[in-house]
mmCIF file as gemmi writes it, N, C-alpha and C atoms, coordinates in Angstrom:
data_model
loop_
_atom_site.group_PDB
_atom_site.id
_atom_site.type_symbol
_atom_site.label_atom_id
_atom_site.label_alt_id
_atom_site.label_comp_id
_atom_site.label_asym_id
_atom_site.label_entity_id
_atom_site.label_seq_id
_atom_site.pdbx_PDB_ins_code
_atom_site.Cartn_x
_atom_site.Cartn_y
_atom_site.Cartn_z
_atom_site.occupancy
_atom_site.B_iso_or_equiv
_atom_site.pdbx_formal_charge
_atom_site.auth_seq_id
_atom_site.auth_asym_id
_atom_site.pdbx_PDB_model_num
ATOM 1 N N . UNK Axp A 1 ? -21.405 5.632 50.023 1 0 ? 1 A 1
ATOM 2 C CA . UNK Axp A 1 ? -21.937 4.312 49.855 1 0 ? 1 A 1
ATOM 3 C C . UNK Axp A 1 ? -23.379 4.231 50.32 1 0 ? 1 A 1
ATOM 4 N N . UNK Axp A 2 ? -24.241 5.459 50.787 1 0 ? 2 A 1
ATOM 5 C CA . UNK Axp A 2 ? -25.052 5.278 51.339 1 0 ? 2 A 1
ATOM 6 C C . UNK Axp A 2 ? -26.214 5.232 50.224 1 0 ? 2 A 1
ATOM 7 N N . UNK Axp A 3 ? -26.77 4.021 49.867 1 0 ? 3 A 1
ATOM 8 C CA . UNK Axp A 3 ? -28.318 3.959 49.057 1 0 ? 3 A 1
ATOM 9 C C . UNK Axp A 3 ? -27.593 4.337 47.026 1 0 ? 3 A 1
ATOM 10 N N . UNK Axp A 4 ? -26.136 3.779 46.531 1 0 ? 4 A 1
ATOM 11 C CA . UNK Axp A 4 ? -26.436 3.743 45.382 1 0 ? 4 A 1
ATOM 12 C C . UNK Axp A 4 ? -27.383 3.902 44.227 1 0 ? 4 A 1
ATOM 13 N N . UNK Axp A 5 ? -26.795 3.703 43.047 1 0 ? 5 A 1
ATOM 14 C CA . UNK Axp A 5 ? -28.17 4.295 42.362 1 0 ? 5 A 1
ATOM 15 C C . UNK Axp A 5 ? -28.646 2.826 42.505 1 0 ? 5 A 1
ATOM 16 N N . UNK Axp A 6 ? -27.608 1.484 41.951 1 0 ? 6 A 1
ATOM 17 C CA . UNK Axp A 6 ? -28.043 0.361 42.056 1 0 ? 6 A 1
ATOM 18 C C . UNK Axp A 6 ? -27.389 -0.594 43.168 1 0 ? 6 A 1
ATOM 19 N N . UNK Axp A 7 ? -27.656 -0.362 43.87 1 0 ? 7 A 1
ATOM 20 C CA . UNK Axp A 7 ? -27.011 -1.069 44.976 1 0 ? 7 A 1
ATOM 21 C C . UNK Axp A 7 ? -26.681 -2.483 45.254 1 0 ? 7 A 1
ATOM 22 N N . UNK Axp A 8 ? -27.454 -3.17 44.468 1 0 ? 8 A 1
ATOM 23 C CA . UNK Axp A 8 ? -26.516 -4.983 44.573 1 0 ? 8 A 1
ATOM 24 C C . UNK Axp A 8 ? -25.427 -4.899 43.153 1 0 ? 8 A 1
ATOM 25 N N . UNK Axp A 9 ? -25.836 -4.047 42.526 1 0 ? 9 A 1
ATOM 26 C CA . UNK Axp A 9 ? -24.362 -3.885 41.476 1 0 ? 9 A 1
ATOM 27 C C . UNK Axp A 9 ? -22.667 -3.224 42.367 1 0 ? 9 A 1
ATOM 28 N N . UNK Axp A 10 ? -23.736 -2.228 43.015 1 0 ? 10 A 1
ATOM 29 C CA . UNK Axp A 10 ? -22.396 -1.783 43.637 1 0 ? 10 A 1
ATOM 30 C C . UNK Axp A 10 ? -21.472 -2.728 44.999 1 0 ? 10 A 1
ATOM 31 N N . UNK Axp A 11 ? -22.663 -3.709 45.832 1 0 ? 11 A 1
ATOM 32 C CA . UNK Axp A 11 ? -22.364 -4.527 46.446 1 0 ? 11 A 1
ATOM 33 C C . UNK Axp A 11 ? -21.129 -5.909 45.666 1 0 ? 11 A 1
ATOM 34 N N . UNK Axp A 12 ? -22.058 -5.629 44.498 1 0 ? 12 A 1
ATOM 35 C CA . UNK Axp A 12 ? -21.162 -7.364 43.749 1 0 ? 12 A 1
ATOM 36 C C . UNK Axp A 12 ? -19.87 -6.516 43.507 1 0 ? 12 A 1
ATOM 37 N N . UNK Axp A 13 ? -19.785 -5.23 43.032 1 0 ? 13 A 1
ATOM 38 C CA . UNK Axp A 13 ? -18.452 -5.012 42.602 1 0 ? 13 A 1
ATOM 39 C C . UNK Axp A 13 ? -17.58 -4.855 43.835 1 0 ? 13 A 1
ATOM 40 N N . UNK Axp A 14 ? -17.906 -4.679 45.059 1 0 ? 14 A 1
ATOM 41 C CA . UNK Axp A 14 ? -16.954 -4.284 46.402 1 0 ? 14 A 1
ATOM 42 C C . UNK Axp A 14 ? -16.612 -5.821 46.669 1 0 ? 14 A 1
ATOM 43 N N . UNK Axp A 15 ? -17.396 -6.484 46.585 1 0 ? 15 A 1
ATOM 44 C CA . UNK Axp A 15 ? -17.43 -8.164 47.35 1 0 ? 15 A 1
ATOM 45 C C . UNK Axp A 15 ? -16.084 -8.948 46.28 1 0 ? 15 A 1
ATOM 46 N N . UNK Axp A 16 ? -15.991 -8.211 44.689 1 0 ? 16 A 1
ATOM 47 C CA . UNK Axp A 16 ? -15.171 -8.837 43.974 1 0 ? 16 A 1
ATOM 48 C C . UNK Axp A 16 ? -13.812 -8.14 44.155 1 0 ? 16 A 1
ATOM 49 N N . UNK Axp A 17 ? -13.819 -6.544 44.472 1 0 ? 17 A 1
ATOM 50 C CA . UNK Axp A 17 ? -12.676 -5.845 44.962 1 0 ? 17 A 1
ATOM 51 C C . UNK Axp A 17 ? -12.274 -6.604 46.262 1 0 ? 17 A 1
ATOM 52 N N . UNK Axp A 18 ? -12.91 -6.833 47.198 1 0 ? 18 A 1
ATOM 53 C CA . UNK Axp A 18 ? -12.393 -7.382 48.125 1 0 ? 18 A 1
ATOM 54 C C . UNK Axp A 18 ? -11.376 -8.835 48.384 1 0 ? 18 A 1
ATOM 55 N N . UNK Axp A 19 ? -12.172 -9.555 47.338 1 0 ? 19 A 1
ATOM 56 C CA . UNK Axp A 19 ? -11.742 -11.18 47.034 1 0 ? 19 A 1
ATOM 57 C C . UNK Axp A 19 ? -10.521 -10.819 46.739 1 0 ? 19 A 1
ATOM 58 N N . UNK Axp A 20 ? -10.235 -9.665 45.724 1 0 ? 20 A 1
ATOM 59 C CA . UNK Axp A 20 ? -8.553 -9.772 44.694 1 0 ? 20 A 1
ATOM 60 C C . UNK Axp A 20 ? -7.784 -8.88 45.884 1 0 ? 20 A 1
ATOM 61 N N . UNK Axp A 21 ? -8.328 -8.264 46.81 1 0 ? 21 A 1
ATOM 62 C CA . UNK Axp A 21 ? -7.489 -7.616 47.671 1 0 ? 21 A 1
ATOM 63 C C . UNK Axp A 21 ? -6.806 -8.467 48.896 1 0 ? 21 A 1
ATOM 64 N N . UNK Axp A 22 ? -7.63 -8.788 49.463 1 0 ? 22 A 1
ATOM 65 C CA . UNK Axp A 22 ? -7.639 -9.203 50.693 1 0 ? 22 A 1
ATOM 66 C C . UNK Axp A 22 ? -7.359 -10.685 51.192 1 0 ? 22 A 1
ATOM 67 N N . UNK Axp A 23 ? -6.33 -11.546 51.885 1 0 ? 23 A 1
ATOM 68 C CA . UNK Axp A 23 ? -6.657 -12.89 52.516 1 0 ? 23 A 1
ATOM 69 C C . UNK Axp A 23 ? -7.523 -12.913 53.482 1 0 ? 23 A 1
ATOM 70 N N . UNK Axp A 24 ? -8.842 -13.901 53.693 1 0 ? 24 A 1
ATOM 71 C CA . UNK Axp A 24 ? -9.933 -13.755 54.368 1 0 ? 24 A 1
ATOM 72 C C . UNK Axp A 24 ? -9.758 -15.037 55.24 1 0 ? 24 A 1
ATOM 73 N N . UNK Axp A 25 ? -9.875 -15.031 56.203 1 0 ? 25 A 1
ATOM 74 C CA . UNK Axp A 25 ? -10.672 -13.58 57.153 1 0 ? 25 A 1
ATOM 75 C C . UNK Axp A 25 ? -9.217 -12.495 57.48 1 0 ? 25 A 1
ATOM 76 N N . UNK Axp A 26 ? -9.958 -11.787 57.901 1 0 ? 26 A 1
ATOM 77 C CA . UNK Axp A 26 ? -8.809 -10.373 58.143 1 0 ? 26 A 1
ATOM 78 C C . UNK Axp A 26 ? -9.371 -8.974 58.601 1 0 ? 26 A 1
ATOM 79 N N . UNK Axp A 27 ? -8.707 -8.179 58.968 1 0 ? 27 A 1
ATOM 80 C CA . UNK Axp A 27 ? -9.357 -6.749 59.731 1 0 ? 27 A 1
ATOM 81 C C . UNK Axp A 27 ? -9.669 -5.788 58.741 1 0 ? 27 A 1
ATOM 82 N N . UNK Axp A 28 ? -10.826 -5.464 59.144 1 0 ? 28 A 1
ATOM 83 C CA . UNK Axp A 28 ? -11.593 -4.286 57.858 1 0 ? 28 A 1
ATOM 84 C C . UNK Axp A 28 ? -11.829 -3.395 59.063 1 0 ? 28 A 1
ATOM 85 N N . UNK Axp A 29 ? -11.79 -1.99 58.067 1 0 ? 29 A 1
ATOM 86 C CA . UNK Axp A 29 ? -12.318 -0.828 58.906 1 0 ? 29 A 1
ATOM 87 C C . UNK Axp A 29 ? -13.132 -0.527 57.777 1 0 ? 29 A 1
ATOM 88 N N . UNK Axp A 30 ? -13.895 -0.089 58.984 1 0 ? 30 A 1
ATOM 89 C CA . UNK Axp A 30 ? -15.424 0.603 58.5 1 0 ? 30 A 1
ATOM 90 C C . UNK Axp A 30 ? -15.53 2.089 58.909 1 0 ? 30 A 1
ATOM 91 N N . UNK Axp A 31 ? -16.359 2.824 58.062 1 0 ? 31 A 1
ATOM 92 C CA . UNK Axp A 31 ? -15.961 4.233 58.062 1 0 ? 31 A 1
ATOM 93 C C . UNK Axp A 31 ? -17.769 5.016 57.898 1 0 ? 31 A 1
ATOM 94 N N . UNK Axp A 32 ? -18.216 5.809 58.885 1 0 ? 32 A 1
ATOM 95 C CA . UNK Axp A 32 ? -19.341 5.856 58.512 1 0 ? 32 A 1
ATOM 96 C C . UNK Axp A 32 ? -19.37 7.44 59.438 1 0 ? 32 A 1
ATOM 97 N N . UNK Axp A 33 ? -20.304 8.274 58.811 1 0 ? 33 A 1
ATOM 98 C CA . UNK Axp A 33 ? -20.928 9.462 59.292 1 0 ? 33 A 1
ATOM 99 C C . UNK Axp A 33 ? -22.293 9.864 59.423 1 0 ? 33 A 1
ATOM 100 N N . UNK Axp A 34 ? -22.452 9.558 60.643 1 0 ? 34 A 1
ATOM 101 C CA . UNK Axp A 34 ? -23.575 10.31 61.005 1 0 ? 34 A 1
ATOM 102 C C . UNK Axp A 34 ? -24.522 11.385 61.651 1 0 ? 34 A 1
ATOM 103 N N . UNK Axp A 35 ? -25.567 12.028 61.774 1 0 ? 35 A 1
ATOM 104 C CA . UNK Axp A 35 ? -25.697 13.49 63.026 1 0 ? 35 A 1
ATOM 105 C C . UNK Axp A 35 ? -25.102 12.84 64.324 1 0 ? 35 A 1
ATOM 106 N N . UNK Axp A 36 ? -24.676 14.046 64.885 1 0 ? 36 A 1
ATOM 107 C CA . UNK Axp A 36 ? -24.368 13.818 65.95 1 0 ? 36 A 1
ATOM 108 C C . UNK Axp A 36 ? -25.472 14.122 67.304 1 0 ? 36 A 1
ATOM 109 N N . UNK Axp A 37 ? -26.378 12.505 67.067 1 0 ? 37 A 1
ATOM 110 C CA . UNK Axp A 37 ? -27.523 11.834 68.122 1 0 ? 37 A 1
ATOM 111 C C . UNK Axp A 37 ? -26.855 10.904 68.263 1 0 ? 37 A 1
ATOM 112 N N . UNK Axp A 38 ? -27.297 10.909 69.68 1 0 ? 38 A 1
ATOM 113 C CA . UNK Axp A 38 ? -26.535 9.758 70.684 1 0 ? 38 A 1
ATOM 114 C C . UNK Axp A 38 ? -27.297 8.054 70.044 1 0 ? 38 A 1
ATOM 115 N N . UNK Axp A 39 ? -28.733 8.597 70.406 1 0 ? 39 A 1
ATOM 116 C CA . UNK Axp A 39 ? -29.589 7.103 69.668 1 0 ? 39 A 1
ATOM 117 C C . UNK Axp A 39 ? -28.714 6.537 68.343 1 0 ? 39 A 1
ATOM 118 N N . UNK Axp A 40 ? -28.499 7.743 67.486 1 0 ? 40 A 1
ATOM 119 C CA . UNK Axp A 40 ? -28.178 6.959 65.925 1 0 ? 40 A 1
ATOM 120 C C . UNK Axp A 40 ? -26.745 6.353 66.109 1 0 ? 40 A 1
ATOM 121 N N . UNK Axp A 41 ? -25.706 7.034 67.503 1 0 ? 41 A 1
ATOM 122 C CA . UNK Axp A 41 ? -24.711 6.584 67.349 1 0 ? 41 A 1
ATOM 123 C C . UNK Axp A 41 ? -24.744 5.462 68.139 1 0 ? 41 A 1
ATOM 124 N N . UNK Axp A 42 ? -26.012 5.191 69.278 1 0 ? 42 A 1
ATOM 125 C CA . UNK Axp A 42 ? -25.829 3.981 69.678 1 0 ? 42 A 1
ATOM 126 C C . UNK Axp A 42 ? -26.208 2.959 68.714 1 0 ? 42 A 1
ATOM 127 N N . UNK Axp A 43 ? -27.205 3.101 68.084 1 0 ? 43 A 1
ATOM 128 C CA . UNK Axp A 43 ? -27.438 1.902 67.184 1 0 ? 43 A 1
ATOM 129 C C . UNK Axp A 43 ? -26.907 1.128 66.628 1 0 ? 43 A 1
ATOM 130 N N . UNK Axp A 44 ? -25.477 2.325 66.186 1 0 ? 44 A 1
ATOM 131 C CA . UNK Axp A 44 ? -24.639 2.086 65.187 1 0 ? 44 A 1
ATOM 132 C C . UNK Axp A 44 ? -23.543 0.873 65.384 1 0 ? 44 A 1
ATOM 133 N N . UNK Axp A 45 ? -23.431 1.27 67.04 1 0 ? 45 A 1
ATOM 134 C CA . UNK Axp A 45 ? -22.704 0.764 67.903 1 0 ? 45 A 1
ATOM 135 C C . UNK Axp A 45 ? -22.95 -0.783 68.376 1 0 ? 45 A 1
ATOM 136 N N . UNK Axp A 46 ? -24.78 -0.689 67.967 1 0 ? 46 A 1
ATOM 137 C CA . UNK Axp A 46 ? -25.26 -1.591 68.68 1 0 ? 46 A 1
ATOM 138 C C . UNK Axp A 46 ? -24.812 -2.828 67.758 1 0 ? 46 A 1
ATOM 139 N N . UNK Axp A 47 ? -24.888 -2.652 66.358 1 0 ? 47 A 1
ATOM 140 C CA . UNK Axp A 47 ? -24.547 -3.575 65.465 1 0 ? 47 A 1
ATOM 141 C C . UNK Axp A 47 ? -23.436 -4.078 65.452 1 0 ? 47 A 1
ATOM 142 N N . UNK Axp A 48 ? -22.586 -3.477 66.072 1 0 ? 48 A 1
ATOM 143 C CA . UNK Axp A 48 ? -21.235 -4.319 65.912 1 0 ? 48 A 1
ATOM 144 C C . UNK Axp A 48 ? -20.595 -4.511 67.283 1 0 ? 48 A 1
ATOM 145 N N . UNK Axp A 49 ? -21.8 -4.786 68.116 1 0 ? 49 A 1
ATOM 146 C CA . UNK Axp A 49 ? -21.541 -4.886 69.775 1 0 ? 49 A 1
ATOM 147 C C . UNK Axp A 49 ? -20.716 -6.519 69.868 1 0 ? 49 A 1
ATOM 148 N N . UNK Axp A 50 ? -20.551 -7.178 70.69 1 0 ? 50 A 1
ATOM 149 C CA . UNK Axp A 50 ? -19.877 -8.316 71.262 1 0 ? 50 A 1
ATOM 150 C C . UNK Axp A 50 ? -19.1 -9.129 69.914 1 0 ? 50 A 1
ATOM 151 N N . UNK Axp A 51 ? -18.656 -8.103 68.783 1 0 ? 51 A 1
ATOM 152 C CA . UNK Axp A 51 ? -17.888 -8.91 67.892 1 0 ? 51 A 1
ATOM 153 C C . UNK Axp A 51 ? -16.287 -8.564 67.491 1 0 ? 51 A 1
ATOM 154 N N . UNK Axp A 52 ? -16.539 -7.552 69.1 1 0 ? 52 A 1
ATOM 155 C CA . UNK Axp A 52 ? -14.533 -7.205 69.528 1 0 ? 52 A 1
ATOM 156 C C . UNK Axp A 52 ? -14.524 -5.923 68.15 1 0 ? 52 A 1
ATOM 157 N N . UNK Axp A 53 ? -15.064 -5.493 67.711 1 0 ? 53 A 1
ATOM 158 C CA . UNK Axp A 53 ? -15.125 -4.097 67.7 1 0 ? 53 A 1
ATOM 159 C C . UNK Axp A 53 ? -14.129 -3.123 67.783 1 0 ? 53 A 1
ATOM 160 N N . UNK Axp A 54 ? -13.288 -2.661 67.681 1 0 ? 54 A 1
ATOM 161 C CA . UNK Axp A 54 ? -12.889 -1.169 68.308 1 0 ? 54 A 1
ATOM 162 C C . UNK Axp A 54 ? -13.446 -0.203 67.173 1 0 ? 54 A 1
ATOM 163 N N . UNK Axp A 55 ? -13.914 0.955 68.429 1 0 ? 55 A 1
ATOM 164 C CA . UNK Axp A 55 ? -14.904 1.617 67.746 1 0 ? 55 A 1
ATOM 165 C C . UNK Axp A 55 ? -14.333 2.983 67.951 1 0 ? 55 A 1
ATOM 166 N N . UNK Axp A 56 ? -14.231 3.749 67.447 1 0 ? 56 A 1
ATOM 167 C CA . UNK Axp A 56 ? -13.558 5.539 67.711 1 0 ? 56 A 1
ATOM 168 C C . UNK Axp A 56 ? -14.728 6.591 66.506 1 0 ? 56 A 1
ATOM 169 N N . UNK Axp A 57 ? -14.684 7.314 67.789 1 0 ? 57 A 1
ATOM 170 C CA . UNK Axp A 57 ? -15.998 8.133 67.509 1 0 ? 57 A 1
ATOM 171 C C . UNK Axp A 57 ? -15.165 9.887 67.42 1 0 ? 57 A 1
ATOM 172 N N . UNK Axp A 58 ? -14.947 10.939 66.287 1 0 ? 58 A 1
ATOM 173 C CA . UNK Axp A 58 ? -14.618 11.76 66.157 1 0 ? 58 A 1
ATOM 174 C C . UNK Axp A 58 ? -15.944 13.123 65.964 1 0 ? 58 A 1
ATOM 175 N N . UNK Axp A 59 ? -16.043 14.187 66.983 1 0 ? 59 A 1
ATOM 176 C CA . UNK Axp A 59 ? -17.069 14.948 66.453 1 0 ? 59 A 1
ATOM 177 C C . UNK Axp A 59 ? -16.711 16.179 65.136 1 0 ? 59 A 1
ATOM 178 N N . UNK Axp A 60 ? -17.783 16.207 64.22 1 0 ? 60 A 1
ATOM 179 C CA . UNK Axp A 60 ? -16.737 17.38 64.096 1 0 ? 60 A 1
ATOM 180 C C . UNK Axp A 60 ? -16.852 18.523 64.594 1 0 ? 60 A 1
ATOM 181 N N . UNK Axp A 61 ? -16.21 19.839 63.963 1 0 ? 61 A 1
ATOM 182 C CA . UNK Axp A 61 ? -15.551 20.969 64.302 1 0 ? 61 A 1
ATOM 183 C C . UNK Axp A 61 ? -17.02 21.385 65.025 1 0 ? 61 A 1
ATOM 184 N N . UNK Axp A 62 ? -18.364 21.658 64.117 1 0 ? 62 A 1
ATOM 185 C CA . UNK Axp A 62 ? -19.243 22.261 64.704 1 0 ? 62 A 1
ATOM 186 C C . UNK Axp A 62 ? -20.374 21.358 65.662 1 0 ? 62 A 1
ATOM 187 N N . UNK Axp A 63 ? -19.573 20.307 65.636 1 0 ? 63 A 1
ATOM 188 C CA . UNK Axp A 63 ? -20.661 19.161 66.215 1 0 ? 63 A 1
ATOM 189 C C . UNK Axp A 63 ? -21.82 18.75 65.792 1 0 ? 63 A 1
ATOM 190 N N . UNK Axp A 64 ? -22.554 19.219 64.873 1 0 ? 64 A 1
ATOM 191 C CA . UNK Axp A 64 ? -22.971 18.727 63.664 1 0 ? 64 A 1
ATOM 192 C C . UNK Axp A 64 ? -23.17 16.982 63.817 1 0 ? 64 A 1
ATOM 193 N N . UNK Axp A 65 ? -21.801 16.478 63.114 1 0 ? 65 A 1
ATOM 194 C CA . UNK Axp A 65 ? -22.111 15.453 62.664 1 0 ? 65 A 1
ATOM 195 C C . UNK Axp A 65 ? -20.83 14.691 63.11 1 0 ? 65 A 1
ATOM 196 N N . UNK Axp A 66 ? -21.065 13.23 63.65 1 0 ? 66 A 1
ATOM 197 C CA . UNK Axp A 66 ? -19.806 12.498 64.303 1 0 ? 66 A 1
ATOM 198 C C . UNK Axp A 66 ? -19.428 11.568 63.031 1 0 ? 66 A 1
ATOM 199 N N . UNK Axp A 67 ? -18.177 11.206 63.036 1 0 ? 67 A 1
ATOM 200 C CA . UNK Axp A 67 ? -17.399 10.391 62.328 1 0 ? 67 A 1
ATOM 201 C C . UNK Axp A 67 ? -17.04 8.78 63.007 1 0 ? 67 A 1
ATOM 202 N N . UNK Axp A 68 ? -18.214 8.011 62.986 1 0 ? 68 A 1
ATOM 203 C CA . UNK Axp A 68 ? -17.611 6.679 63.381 1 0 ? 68 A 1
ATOM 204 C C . UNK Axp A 68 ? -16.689 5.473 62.543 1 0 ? 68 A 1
ATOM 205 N N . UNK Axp A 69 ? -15.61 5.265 63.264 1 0 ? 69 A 1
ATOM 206 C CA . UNK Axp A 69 ? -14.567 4.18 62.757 1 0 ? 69 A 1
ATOM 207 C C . UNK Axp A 69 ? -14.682 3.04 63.246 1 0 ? 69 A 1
ATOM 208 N N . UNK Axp A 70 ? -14.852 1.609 62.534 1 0 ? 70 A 1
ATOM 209 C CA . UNK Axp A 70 ? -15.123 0.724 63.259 1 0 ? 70 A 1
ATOM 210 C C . UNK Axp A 70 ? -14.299 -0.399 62.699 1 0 ? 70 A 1
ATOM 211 N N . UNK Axp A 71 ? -13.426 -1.373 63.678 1 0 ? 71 A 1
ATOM 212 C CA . UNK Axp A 71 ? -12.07 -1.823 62.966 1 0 ? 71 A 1
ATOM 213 C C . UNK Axp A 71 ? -12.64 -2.802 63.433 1 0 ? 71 A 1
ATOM 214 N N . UNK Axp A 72 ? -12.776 -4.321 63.1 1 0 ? 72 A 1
ATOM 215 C CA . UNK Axp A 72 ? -13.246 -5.476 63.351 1 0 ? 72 A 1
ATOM 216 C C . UNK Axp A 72 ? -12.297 -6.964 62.586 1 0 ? 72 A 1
ATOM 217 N N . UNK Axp A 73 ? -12.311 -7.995 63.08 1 0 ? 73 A 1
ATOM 218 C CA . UNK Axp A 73 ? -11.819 -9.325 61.888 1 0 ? 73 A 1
ATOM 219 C C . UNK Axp A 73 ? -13.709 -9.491 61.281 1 0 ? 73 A 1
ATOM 220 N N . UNK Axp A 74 ? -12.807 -9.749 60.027 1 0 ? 74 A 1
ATOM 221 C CA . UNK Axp A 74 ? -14.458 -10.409 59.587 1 0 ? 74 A 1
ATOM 222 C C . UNK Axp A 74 ? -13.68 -11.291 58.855 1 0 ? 74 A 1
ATOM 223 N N . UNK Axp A 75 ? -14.922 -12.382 58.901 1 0 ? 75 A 1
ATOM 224 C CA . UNK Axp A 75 ? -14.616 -13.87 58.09 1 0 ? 75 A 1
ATOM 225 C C . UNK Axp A 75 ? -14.585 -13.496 56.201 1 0 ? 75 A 1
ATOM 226 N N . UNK Axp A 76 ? -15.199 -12.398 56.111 1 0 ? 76 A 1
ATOM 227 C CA . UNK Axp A 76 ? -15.153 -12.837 54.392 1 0 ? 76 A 1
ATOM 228 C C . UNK Axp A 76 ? -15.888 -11.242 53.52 1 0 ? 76 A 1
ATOM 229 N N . UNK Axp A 77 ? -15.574 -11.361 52.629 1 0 ? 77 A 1
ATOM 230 C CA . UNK Axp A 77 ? -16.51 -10.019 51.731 1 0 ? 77 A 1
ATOM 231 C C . UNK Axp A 77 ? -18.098 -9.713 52.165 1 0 ? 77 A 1
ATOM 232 N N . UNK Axp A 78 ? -18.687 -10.933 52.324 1 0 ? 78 A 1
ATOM 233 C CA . UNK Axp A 78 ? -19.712 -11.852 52.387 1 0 ? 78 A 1
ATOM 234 C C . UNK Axp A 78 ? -20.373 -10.835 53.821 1 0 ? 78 A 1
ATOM 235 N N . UNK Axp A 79 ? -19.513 -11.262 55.048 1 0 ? 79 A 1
ATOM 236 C CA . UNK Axp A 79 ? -20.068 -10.836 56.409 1 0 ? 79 A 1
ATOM 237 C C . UNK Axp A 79 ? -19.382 -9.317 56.079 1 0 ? 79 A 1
ATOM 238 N N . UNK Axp A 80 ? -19.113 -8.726 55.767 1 0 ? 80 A 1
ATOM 239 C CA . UNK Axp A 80 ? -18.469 -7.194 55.227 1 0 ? 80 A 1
ATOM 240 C C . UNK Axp A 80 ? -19.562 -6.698 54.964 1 0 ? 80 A 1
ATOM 241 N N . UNK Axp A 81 ? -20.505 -6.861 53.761 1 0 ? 81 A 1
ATOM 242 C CA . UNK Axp A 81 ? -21.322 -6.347 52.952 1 0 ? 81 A 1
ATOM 243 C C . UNK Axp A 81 ? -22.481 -6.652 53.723 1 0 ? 81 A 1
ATOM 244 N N . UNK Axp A 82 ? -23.074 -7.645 54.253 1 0 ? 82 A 1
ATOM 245 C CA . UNK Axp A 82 ? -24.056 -8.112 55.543 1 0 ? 82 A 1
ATOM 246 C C . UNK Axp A 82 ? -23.994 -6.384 56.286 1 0 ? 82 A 1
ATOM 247 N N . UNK Axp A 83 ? -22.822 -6.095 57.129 1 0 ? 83 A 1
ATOM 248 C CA . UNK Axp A 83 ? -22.984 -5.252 57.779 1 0 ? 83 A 1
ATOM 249 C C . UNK Axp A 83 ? -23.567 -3.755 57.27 1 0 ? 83 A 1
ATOM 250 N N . UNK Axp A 84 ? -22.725 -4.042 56.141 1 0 ? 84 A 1
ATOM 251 C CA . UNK Axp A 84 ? -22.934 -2.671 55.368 1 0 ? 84 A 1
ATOM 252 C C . UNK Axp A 84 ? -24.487 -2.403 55.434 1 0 ? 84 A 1
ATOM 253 N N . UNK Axp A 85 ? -25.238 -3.495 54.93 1 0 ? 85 A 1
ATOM 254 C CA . UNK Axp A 85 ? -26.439 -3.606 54.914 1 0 ? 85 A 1
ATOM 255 C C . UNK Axp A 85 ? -27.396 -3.164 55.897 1 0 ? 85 A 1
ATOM 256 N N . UNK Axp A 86 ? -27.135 -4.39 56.988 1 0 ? 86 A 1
ATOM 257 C CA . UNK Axp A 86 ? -27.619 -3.778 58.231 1 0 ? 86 A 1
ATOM 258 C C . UNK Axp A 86 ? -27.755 -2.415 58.678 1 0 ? 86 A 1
ATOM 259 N N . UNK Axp A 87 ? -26.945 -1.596 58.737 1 0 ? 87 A 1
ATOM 260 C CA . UNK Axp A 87 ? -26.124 -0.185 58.896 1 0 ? 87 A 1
ATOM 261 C C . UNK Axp A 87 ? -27.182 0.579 58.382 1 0 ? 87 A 1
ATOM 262 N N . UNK Axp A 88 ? -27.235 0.458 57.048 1 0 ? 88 A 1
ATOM 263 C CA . UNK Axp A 88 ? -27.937 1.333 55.894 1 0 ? 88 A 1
ATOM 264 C C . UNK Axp A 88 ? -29.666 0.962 56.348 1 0 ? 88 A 1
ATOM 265 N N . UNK Axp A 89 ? -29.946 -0.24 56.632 1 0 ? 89 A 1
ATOM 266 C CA . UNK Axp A 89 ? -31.026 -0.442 57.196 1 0 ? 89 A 1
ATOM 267 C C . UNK Axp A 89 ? -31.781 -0.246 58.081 1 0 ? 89 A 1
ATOM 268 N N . UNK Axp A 90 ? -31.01 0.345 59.787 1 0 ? 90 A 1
ATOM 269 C CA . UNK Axp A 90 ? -31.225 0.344 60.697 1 0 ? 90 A 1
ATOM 270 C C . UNK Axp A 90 ? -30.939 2.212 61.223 1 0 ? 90 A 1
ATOM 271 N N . UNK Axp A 91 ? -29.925 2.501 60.348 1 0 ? 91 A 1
ATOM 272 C CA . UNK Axp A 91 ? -29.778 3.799 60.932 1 0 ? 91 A 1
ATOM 273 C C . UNK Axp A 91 ? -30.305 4.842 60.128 1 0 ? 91 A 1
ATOM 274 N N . UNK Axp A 92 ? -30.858 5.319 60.131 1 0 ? 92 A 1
ATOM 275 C CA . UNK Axp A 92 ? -31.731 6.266 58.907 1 0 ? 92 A 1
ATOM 276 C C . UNK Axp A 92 ? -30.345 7.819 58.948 1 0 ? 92 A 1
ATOM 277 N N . UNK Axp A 93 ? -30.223 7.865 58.103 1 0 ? 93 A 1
ATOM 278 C CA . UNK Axp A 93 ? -29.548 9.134 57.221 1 0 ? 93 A 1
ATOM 279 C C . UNK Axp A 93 ? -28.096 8.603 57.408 1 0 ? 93 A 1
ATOM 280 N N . UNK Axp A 94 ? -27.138 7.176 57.783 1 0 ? 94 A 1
ATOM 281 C CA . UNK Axp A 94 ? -26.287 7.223 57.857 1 0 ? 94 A 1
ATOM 282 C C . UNK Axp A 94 ? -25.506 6.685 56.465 1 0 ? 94 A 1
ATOM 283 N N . UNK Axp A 95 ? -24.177 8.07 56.311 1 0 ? 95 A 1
ATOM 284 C CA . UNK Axp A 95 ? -23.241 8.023 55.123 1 0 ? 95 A 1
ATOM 285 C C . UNK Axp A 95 ? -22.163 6.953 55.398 1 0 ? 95 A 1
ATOM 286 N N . UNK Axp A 96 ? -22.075 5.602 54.567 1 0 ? 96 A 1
ATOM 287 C CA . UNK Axp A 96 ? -20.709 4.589 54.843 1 0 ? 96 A 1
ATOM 288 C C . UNK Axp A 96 ? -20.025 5.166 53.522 1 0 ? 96 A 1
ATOM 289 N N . UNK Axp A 97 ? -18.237 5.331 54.178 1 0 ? 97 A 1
ATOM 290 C CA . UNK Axp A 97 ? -17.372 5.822 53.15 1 0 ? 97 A 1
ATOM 291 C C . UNK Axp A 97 ? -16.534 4.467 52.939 1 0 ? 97 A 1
């Protein structure tokens, strides 16, 4: 998900997958990979600080690159895709799956 070819196309189509999936508000996990730097993983962290969060951080095998999971309530598709945004904005080279 990181930087599409067209990215508010691919946004409108997740925001409409979401509507037919989901009763809102409700718990989304978020799924994202990045090097394994402490800065990029705080940042990452930093964005979804005081909004009750649980956050689980996996390295991998060669330590390379960490696997952050981030399970949250969000109010709507709307504040979902906000984050996504943010994310892609703030953390330079990070992959959202």
């Amino acid at each position: 998900m990181n930087a599409p070819p067209n990215s508010e196309e691919f946004y409108k189509k997740l925001k409409g997958q979401l509507y037919e999936t989901t009763s809102w508000p409700a718990e989304y996990l978020y799924k994202f990979i990045v090097k394994s730097d402490v800065k990029k993983i705080a940042k990452l962290e930093a964005i979804f600080n005081n909004m009750g969060a649980v956050i689980n951080k996996i390295e991998s095998k060669n330590g390379k690159y960490t696997s952050v999971s981030i399970n949250l309530l969000m109010r709507d598709p709307d504040a979902v895709i906000e984050k996504y945004k943010e994310v892609a904005e703030k953390v330079e080279g990070v992959i959202s799956l």
